[in-house]
C-alpha positions, -999 to +999 in steps of 0.1 A: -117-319+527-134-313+489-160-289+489-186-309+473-174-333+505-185-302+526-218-302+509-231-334+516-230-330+554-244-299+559-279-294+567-306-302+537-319-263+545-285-249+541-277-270+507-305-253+494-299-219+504-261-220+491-276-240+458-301-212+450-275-185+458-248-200+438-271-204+407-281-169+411-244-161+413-238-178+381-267-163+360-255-128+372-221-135+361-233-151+327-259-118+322-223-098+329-207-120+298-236-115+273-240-079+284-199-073+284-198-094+248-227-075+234-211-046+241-178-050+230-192-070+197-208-032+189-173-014+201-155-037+172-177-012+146-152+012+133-171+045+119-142+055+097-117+027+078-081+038+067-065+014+045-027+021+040-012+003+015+023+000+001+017-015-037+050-045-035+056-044+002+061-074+022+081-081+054+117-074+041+109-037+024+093-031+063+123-038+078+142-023+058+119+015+059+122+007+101+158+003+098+167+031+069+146+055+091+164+053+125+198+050+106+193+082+081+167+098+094+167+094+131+134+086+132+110+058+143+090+042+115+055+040+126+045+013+103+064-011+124+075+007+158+037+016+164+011-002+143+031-036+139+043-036+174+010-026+191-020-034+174-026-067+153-002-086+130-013-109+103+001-124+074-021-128+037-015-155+006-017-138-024-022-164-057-051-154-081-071-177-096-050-189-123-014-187-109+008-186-083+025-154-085-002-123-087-006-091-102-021-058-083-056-064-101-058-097-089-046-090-055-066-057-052-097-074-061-092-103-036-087-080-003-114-054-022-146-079-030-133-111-013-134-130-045-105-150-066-100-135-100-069-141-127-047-114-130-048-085-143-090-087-139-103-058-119-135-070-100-145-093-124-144-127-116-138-156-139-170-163-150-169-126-157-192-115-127-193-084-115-183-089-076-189-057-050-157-038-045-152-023-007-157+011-019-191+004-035-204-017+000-195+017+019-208+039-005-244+018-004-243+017+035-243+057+030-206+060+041-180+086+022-151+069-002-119+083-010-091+068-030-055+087-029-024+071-049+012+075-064+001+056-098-027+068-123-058+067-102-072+041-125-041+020-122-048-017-106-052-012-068-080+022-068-094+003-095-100-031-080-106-012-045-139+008-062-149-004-103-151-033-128-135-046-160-121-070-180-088-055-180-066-032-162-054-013-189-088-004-199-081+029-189-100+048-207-135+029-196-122+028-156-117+063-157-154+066-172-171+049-145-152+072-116-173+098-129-204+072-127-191+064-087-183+097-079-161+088-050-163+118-027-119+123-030-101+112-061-062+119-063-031+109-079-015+110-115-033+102-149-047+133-164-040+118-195-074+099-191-093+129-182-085+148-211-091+151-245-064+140-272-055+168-287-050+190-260-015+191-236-013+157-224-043+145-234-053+106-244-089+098-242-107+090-279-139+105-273-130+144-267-146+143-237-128+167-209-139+149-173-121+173-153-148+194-163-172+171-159-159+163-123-161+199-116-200+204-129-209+180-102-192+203-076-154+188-073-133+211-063-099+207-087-063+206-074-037+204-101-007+209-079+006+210-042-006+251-035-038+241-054-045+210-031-032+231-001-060+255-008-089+230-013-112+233+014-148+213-001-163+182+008-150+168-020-121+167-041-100+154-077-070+160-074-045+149-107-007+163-104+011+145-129-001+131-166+011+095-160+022+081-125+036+106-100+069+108-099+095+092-069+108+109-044+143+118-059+128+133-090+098+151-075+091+185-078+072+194-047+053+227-061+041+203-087+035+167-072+022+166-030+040+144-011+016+110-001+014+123+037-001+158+020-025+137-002-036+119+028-042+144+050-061+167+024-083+136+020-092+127+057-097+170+055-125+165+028-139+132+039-146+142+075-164+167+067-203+160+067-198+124+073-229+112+098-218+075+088-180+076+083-157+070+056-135+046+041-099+058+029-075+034+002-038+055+005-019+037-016+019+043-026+029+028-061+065+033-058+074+009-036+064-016-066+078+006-092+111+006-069+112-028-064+103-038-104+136-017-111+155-032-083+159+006-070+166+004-035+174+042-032+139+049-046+126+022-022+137+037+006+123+070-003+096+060-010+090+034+021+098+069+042+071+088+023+044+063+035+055+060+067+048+100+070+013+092+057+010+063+085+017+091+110-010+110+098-037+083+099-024+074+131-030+112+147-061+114+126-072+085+147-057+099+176-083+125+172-111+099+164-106+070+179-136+050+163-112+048+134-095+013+119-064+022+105-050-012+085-014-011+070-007-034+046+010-046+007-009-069-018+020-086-027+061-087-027+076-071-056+115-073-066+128-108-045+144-079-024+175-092-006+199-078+015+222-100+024+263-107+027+287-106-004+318-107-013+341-078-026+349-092-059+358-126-069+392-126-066+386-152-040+359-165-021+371-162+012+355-152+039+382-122+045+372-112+010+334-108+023+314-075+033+280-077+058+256-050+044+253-022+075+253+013+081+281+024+057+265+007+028+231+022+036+246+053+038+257+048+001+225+044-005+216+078+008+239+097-010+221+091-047+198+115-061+181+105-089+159+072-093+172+046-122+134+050-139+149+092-145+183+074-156+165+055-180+148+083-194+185+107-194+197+078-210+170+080-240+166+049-267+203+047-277+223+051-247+258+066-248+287+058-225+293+095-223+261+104-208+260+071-186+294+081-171+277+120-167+247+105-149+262+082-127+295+107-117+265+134-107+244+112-086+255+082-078+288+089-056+309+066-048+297+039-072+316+022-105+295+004-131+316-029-135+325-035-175+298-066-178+271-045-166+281-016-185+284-033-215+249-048-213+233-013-206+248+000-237+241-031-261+207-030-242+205-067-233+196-082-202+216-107-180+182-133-169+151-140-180+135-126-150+151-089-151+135-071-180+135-031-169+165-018-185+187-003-176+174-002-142+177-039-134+214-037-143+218-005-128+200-022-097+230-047-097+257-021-098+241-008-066+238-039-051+273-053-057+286-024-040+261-026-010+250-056-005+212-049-018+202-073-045+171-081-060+159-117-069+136-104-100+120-077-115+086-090-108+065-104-084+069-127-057+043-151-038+058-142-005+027-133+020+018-100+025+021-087+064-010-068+077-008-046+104-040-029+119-051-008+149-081+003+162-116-008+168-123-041+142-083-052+142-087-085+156-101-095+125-070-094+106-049-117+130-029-148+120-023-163+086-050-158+062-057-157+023-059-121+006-097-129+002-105-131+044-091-095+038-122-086+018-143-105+039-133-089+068-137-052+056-173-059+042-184-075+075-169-043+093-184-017+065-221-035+069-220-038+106-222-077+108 
């Protein structure tokens, strides 16, 4: 027998008394629910925001840093064995306005201000309207900003994440209105901006010094590793290289921090006198710059390096656990493919045909300088002799095929779609012998994978366009 059979022979009495006691049952419950969601409506209110971000990255470059780690390394890759695996997995479109393939001003300023722009815009919109970037919502709601990269701190992704302009390569005018933000940490390459022309390394027009102007307003100054090591203020500019800082293979590490050290001197300055929190942009360039010379030694590197920075987010958080920590790219840079090949093409049988694994990435391991620092041994008007010195000292193991070496020397590309040389063809040396090509030198439309943890991560779930990015951090910066 149905209970609502039950019901209509019991006593009138009794129907009433089990009527007014299961209503009361139910409004407890649903005060429980409103309560329970209240509650856990304020819980999803991050204090502090991390935002990790690998300038080029998309699924394959991840799986290759997890895979290149435990190989080489022996290590776990937190991007994907922690934050991927545990916390919440999205995916983002990238197209601007006026394409389908993006640019990092365009993408910045989508997952920065939640607006479409055309590339190469930085927070300015097509109409040419000044949209708010994340870094001036938290700055208004009386949170601390911070913005550490690889590039020129006034190269396309800080820029979109925090100012304003027509163009990215307004340099001059983006590093201007830092000074106007005054973002509490500041730090990467492009001193050239900061200074005056005329003195060492110098570029801006105006012979204004903003170093020094940084440091009247109370900015402590770090101009190398021991320098940054040493800072100990609230807040902080820190400028170790001229231009972009350099990849791993080439760096000099009394000279230029690693991205890990950068990160964790900046979460050491921001979370110090901060009532309302902060919001953190780490952002390694040369991932991109990797991919646009089809590098994948220099990818791996530098995929490594940002996985160390993860790690400290991730025990920053540890330590604060009303922190978001979001890992993500803007968009896929390179076509990156590692795939199957043959040996030659003396035949095209399958016996003939090698499976990229652990002896090729181990190839990959043993070079020690990144093509960009071949390009620049190799000067203007390369020379077969120096090209045979370069690659004999740190490229082991490899030969440079006649076509290719041919090209390099006569300076000519092989596709419309590969125009960093000599990189692109060194790129294919490399890849011939291991099974890591590259399907362009520039950008791809391939969506970007978002991984996040902590208190607001639910938000970034499932496919979405690079604009619900923005969205998402504004709502969780203003408290809505």
């Amino acid at each position: 027998m149905r209970f609502y059979d039950l019901t209509l022979i019991l006593i009138a009495p009794v129907r009433r008394a089990l009527a007014v006691a299961f209503a009361g049952f139910v409004l407890a419950l649903a005060g429980c629910a409103s309560t329970g969601g209240s509650q856990a409506q304020a819980a999803q209110q991050p204090k502090n925001i991390i935002i990790m971000l690998a300038d080029g990255a998309s699924s394959t470059q991840w799986d290759f840093g997890r895979y290149s780690s435990k190989v080489l390394r022996q290590r776990q890759f937190a991007t994907t064995d922690i934050v991927f695996k545990n916390g919440t997995l999205g995916l983002l479109s990238t197209h601007p306005s006026d394409a389908y393939v993006v640019d990092s001003a365009a993408a910045g300023t989508a997952m920065s201000t939640g607006f479409k722009v055309n590339n190469a815009a930085v927070a300015v919109t097509p109409d040419g309207k000044h949209v708010p970037t994340v870094m001036e919502v938290a700055k208004a709601r009386g949170k601390r900003i911070g913005l550490v990269t690889t590039a020129t701190v006034y190269d396309a992704t800080p820029a979109a994440f925090s100012l304003h302009a027509l163009s990215r390569r307004d340099s001059q005018g983006l590093v201007d209105q830092y000074l106007a933000l005054e973002s509490d940490v500041l730090m990467g390459g492009g001193a050239d901006y900061f200074l005056p022309a005329g003195t060492p390394g110098g570029k801006r027009k105006d012979g204004k010094d903003i170093i020094a102007a940084f440091r009247a307003r109370g900015y402590q100054i770090a101009r190398n590793t021991a320098e940054l090591k040493a800072a100990t203020g609230a807040r902080l500019l820190g400028l170790f290289a001229e231009e972009d800082m350099d990849f791993e293979l080439d760096r000099d590490p009394a000279r230029e921090p690693t991205t890990a050290e950068m990160a964790a001197a900046a979460l050491r300055a921001l979370s110090r006198h901060s009532p309302n929190g902060f919001v953190l942009l780490v952002e390694n360039e040369n991932v991109d710059t990797a991919g646009h010379a089809n590098d994948a030694a220099s990818l791996m590197h530098a995929l490594w390096a940002f996985d160390d920075a993860v790690g400290v987010a991730l025990e920053f958080q540890r330590r604060t656990p009303d922190t978001l920590v979001i890992i993500t790219g803007d968009h896929e840079t390179g076509g990156f493919s590692p795939t199957y090949a043959q040996k030659d093409l003396s035949t095209l049988s399958s016996r003939n045909r090698f499976y990229t694994g652990d002896e090729q990435l181990r190839m990959l391991g043993r070079i020690t300088m990144s093509l960009n620092r071949v390009k620049e041994e190799l000067g203007k008007k390369p020379s077969g002799e120096v090209l045979d010195k370069l690659l004999a000292g740190h490229f082991p193991g490899f030969r440079l095929d006649p076509d290719l070496r041919e090209l390099i020397l006569n300076q000519k590309t092989r596709e419309r779609n590969f125009t960093y040389l000599p990189q692109n063809l060194l790129g294919r040396m490399v890849a011939r012998q291991t099974g890591y090509y590259w399907g362009t030198s520039g950008h791809t439309p391939e969506p970007a994978v978002v991984g996040a943890i902590g208190p607001g991560a639910e938000l970034f779930r499932g496919y979405q366009d690079n604009t619900d990015f923005g969205r998402h951090l504004h709502r969780l910066i203003q408290g809505r």
